[in-house]
N, C-alpha and C positions, 0 to 999 in steps of 0.2 A: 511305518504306519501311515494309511494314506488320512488324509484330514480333509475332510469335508465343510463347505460355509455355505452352502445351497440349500436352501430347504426343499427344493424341488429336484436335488440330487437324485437320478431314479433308484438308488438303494434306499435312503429315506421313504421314498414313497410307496416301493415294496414295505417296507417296514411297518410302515403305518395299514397297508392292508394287511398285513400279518397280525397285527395289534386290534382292528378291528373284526376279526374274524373269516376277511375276505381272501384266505389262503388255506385252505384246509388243511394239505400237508405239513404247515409249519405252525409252529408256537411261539408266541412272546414272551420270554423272560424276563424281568427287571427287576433288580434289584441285587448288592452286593451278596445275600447271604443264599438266595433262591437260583442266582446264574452259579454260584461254590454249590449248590447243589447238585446241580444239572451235572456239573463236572463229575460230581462224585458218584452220579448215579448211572457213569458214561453214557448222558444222553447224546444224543448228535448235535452239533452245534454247527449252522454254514456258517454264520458271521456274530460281528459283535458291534457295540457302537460304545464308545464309551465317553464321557465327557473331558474337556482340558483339564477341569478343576481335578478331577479324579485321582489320588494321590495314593492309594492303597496297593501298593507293589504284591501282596497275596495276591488279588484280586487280578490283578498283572498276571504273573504268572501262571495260576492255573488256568485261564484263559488261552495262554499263547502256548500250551501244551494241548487244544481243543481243536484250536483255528488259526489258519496266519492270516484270515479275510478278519483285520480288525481295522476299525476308525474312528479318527479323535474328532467331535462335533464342539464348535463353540457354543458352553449353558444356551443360550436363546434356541440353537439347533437342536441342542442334544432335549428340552422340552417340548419341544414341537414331536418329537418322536416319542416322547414319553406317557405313559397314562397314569401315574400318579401324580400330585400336586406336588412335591415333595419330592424331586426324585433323586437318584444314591450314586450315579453319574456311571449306572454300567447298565445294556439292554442286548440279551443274546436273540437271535433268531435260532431255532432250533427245529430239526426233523420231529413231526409227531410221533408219541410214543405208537405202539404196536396196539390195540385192542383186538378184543373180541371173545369167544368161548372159547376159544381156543387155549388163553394166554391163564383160563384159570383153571389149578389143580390142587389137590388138594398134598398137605405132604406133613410130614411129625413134626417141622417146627410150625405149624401154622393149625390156630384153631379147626374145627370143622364145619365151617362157617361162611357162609355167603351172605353179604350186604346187596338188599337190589331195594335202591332209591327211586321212586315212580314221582316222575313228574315234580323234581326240585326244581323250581325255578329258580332260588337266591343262588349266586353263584358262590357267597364267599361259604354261606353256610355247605353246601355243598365239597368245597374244599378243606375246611374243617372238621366234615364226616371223613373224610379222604386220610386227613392226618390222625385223624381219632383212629379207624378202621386199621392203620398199619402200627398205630402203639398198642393196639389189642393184640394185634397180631391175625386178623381175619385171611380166610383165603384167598379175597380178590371182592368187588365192588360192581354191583351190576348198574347202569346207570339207565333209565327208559328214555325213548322216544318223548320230547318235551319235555325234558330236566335242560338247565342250564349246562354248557359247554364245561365238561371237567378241565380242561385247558384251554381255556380263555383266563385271562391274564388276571382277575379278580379272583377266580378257580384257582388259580396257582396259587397265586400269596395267599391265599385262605389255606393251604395241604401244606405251603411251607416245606416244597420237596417230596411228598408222599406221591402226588400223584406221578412219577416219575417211576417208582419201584412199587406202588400197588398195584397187581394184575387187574386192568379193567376192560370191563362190557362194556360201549356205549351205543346210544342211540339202538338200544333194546326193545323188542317185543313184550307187551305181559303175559302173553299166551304161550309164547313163543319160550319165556324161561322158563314159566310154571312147568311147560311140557321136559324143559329140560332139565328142572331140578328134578323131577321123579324120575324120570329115565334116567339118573343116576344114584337112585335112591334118596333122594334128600326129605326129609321131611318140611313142610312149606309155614311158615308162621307169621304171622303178621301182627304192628303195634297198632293197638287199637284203645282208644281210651275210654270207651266203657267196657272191655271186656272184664270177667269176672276172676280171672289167671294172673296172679303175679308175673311179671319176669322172673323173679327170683326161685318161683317154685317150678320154671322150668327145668328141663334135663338140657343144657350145654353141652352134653358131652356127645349127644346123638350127633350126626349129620346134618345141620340145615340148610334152610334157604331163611333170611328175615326180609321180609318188606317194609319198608320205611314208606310212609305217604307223604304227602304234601302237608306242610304245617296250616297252609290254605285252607284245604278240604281233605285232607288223609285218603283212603281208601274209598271207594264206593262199596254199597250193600253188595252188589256183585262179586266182584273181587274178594270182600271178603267171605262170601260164601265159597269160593274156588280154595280158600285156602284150610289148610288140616286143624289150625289151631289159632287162637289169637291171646295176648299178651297185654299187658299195660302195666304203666309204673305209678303204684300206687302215692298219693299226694293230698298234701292238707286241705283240708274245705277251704271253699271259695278263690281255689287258683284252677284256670282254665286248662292252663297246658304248658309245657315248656318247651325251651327253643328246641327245635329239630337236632339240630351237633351235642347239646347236651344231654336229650334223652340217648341219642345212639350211644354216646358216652356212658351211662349207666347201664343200660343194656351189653353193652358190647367187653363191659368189664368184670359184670357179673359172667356173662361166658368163660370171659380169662379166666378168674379164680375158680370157677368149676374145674377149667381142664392143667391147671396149672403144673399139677404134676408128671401130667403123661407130655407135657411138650418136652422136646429135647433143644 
């Protein structure tokens, strides 16, 4: 294992543009439970960095069954590469996953259900739709043009490994999917919170598409005139709105138990 005391080491400093978004093909991992992730989700891994203190031989070895590009950084190095305060003394560099329309299908173990998030900015919330959307069980996660990076390093620990095995769209079209949910039949629905429709007394088990807006500003009037139906989760007087991940969360579970018995 080679060991590094340079901060200006040039893999360090790759590293660090990896970390700040200035390498588009790769992704930053950190953290003990999110790089056991990546392994498990046989993401690519080119390298790793891991700290001296680092004493977790798991953590070891599924690593060294990943990559033999690993190295030990003395704690003041190994934070200088790190983006948390806090950090758990492991940080993989890794191939970006695969997106696009391509990568989403629809299939018996997976609701009939598409997530397309417009314009999230919060990254973690964002990552937290990501791990909500794969314990529903949805078909894949559309992400638009001007939403926060689903793999940027805040995005990750927010899915806590989802984003790795959820099928995703990113840097999406809204015209561009509307066209493409109906060209495959889907019907198009959107949350909206004066709409007059339960979620609950929708039909789940049809084909959709859901749009999620910005907890910002949601939808525009446009937009939601393009779409077939709209939706709200009904709530007690005098509360505004709830966070973004936990309404998809009640939405996205009411679908579950609609189609629960036809999954396999």
């Amino acid at each position: 294992m080679e060991r590094i005391t340079s901060r200006e080491n040039r893999r360090l400093v790759a590293a660090r543009a990896v970390r700040d978004g200035r390498a588009p093909e790769q992704i930053f991992i950190e953290g003990k439970r999110l790089v056991q992730e990546a392994v498990r989700s046989n993401v690519d891994i080119d390298e790793c960095f891991v700290s001296e203190g680092l004493r977790d031989q798991t953590v070891f070895d599924s690593i060294a069954g990943r990559t033999t590009s690993i190295a030990a950084l003395p704690e003041r190095i190994f934070r200088s590469i790190a983006d948390t305060k806090e950090p758990q003394g492991v940080i993989a560099i890794a191939r970006r996953p695969k997106t696009g329309p391509e990568m989403i299908t629809f299939t018996d173990e997976k609701l009939p259900l598409i997530v397309f998030l417009d314009e999230i900015n919060n990254p973690a919330n964002l990552g937290a739709i990501l791990r909500t959307a794969e314990a529903a069980g949805v078909a894949g996660v559309i992400i638009s043009r001007g939403s926060a990076d689903a793999f940027s390093p805040k995005a990750l620990r927010g899915a806590m490994g989802s984003s790795f095995r959820v099928p995703v769209w990113d840097n999406a079209d809204y015209g561009e999917v509307l066209d493409w949910a109906r060209a495959g039949g889907l019907a198009v629905c959107a949350a909206a919170a004066d709409s007059a429709a339960s979620y609950a007394s929708m039909d789940w088990k049809k084909p959709k598409l859901l749009i999620l807006g910005s907890e910002a500003h949601g939808l525009s009037e446009q937009q939601l005139k393009d779409v077939d139906e709209t939706l709200a989760i009904p709530m007690a007087e005098n509360v505004e709105s709830l966070n973004l991940a936990v309404a998809a969360g009640i939405i996205l579970f009411e679908a579950r138990r609609q189609n629960l018995n036809d999954l396999r």
